[in-house]
Backbone as JSON Lines, residues from 0, in Angstrom:
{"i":0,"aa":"X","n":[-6.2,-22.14,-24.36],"ca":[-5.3,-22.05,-23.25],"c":[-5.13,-20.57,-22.88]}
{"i":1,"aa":"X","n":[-5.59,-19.9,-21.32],"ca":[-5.11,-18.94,-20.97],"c":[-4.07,-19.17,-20.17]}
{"i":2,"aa":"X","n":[-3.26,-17.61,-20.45],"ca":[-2.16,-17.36,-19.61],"c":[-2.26,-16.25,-18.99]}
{"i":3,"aa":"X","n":[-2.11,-15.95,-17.89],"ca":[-1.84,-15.02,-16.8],"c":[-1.01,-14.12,-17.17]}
{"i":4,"aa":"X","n":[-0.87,-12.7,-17.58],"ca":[0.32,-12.04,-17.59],"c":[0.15,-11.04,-16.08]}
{"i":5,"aa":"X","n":[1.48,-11.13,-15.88],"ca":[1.72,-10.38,-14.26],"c":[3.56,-10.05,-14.27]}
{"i":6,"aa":"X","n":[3.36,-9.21,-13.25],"ca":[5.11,-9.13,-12.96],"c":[5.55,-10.34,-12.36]}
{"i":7,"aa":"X","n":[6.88,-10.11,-12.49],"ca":[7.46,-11.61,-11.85],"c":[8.23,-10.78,-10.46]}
{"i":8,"aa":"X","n":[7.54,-10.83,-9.44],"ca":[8.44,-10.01,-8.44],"c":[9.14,-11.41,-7.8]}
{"i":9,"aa":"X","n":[9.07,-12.25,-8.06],"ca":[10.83,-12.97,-7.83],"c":[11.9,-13.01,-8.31]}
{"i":10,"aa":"X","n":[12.1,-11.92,-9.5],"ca":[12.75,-11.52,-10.24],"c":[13.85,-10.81,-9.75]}
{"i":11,"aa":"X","n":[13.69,-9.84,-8.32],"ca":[14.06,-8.96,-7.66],"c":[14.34,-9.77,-6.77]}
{"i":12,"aa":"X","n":[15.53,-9.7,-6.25],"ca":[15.86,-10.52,-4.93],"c":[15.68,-9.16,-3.78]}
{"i":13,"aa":"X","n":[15.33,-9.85,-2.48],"ca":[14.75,-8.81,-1.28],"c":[13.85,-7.95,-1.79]}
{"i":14,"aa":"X","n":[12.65,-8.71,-2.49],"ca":[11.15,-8.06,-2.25],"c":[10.58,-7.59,-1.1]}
{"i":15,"aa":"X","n":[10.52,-8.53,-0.23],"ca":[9.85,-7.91,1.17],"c":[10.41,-6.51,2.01]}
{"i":16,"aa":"X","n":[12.64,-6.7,1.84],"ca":[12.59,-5.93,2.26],"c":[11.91,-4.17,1.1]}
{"i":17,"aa":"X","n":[12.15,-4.35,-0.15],"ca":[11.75,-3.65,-0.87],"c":[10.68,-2.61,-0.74]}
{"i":18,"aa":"X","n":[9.6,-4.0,-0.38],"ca":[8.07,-3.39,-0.26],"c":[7.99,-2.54,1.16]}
{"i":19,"aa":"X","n":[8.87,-3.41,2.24],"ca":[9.15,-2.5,3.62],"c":[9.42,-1.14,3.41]}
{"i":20,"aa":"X","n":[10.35,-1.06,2.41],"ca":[11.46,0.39,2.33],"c":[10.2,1.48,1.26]}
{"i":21,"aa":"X","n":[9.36,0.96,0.58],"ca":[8.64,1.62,-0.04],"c":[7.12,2.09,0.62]}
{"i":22,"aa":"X","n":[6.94,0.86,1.28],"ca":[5.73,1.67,2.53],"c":[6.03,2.67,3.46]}
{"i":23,"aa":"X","n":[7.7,2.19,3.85],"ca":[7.77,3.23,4.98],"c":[8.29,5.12,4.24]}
{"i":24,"aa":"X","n":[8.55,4.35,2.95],"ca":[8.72,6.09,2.03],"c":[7.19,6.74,2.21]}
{"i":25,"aa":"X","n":[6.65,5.73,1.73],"ca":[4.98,6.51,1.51],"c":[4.53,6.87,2.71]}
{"i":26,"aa":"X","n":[4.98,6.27,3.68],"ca":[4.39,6.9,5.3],"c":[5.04,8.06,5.5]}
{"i":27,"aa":"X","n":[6.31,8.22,5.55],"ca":[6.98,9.41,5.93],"c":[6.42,10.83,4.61]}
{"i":28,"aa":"X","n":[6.12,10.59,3.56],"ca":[5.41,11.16,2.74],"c":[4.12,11.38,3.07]}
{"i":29,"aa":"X","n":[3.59,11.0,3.53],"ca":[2.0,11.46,4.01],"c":[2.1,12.07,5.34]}
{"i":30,"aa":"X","n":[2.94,11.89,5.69],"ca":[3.27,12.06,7.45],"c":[3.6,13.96,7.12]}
{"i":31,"aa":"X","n":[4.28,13.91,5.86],"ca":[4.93,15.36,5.83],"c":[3.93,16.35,5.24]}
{"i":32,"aa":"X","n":[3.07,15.29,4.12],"ca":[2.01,16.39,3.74],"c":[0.84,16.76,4.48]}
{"i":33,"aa":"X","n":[0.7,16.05,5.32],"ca":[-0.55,16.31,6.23],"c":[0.4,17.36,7.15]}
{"i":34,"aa":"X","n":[1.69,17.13,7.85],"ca":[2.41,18.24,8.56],"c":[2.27,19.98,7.94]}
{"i":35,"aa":"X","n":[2.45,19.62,6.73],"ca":[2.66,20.64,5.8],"c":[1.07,21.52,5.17]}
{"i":36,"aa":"X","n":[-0.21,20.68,5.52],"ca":[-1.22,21.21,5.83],"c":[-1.38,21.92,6.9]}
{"i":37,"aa":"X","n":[-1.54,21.3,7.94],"ca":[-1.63,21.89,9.1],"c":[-0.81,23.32,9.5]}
{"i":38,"aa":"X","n":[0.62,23.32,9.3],"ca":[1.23,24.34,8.95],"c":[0.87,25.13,8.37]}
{"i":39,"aa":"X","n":[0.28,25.44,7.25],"ca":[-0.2,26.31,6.25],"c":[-1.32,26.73,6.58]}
{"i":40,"aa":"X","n":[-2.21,25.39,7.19],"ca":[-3.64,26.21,7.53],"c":[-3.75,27.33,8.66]}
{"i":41,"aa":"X","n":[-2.38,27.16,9.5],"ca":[-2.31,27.64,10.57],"c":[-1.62,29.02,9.94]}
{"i":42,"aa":"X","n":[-0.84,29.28,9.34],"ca":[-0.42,30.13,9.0],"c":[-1.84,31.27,8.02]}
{"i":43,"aa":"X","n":[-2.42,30.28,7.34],"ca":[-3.1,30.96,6.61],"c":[-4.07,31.74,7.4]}
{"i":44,"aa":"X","n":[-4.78,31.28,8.41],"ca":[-5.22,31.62,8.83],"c":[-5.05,33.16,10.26]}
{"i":45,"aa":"X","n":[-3.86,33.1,10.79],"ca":[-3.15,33.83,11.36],"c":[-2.9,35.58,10.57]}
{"i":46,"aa":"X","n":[-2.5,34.94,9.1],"ca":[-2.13,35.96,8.14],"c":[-3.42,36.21,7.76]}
{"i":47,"aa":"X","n":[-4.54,35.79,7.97],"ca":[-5.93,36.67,7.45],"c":[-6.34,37.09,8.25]}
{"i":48,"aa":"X","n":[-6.08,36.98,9.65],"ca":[-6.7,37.74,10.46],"c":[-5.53,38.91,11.0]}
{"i":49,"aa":"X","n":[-4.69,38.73,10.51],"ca":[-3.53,40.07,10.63],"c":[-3.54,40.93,9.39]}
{"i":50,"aa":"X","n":[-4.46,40.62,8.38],"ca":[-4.38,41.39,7.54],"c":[-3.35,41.6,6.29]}
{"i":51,"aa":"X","n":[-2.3,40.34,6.68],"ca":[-1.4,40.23,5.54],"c":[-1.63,39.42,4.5]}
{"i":52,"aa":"X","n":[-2.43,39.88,3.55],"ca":[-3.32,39.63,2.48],"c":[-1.99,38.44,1.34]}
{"i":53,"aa":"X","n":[-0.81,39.13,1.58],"ca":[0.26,38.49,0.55],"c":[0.31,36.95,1.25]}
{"i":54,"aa":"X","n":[0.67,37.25,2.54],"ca":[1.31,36.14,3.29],"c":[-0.38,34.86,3.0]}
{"i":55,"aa":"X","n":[-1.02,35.5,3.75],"ca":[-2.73,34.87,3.64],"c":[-2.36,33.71,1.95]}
{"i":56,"aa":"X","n":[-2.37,34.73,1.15],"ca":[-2.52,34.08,-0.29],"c":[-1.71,32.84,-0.35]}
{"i":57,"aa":"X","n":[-0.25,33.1,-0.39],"ca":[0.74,32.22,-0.29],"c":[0.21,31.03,0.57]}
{"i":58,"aa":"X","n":[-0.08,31.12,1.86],"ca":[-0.16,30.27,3.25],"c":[-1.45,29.2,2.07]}
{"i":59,"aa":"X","n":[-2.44,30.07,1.6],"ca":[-3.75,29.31,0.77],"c":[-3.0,28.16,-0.39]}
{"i":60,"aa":"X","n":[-1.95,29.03,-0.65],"ca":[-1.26,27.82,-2.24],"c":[-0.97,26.84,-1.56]}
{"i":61,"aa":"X","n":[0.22,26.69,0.02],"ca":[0.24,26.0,0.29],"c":[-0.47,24.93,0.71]}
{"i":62,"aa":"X","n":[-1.42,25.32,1.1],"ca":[-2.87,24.53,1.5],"c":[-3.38,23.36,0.44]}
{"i":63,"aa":"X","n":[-3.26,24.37,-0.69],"ca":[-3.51,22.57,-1.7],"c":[-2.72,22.37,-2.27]}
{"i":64,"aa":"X","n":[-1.64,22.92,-2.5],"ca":[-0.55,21.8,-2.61],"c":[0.17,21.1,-1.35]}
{"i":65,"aa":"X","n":[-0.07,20.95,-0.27],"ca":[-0.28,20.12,0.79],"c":[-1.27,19.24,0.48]}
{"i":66,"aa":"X","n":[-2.68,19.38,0.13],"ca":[-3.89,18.24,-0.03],"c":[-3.35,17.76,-1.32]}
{"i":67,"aa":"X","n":[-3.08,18.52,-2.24],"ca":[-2.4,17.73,-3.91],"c":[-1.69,16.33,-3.63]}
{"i":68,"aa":"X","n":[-0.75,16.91,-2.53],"ca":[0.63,15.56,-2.11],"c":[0.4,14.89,-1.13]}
{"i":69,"aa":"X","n":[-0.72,15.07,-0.28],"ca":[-1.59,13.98,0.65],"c":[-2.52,13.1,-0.32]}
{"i":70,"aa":"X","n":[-2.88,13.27,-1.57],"ca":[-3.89,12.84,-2.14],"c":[-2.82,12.15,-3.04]}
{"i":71,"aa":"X","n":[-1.7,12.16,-3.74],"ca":[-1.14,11.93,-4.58],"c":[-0.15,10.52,-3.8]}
{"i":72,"aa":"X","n":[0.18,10.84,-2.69],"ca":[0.9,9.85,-1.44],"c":[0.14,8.98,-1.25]}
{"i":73,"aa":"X","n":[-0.94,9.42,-0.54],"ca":[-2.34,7.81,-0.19],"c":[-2.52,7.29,-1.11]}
{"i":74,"aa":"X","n":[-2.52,7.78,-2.79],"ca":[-3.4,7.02,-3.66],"c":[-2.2,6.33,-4.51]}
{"i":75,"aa":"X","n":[-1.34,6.93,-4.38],"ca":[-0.1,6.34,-4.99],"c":[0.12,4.55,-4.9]}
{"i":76,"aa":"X","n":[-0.1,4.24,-3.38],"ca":[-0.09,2.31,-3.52],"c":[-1.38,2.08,-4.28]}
{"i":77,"aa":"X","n":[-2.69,2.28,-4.16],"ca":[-4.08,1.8,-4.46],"c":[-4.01,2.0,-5.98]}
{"i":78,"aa":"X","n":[-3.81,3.15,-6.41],"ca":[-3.0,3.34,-8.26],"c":[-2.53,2.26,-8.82]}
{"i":79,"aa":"X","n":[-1.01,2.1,-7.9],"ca":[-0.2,0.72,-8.21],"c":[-1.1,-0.28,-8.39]}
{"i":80,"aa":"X","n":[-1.64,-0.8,-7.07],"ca":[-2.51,-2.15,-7.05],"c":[-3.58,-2.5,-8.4]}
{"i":81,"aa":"X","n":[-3.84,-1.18,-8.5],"ca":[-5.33,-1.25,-9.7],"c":[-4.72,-1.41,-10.86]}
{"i":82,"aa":"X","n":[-3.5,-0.72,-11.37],"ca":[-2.89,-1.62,-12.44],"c":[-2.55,-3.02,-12.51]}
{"i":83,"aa":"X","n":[-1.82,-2.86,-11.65],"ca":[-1.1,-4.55,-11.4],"c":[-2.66,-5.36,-11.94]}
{"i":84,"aa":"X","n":[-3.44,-5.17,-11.25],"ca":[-4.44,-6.04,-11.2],"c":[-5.12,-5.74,-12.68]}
{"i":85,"aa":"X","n":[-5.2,-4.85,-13.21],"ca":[-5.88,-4.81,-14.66],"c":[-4.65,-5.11,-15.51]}
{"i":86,"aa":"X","n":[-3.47,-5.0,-15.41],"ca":[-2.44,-5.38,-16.71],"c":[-2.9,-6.97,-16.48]}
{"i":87,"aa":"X","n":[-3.01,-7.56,-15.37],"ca":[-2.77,-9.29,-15.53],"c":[-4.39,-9.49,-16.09]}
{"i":88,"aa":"X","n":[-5.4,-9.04,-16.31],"ca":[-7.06,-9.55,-16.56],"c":[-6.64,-9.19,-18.15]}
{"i":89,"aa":"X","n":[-5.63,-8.39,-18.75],"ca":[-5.64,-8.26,-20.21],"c":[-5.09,-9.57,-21.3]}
């Protein structure tokens, strides 16, 4: 006899709205790190061609830690999913 192990998300009353309130976190989260690229690249770039080598550097950190938290935001549901789905095949 197999058994299925999985979460019990009826466990939680207002799942749907749940999952609503947690997609629309992760949107406004990707929404800010991609903002927060663009910003930086723009800056970075401005500050290297003005010659402000400090500002330049800084504007560059921001740059991947902008892609760090665009990459960490998108992959954050697909993460979730791939567990969910390997805890229940164990």
């Amino acid at each position: 006899m197999t058994q299925t192990v999985g979460p019990d998300f009826d466990a939680v009353t207002a799942t749907d709205q749940l999952s609503h309130i947690i997609g629309a976190l992760l949107t406004i989260g990707l929404i800010t790190a991609v903002g927060m690229l663009i910003v930086c690249a723009i800056t970075w770039a401005i500050a290297s061609s003005a010659g402000a080598w400090h500002s330049a550097s800084r504007a560059k950190a921001g740059v991947l830690v902008a892609v760090g938290g665009a990459v960490l935001t998108g992959g954050a549901l697909a993460w979730t999913n791939w567990l969910l789905h390997t805890g229940s095949t164990l």
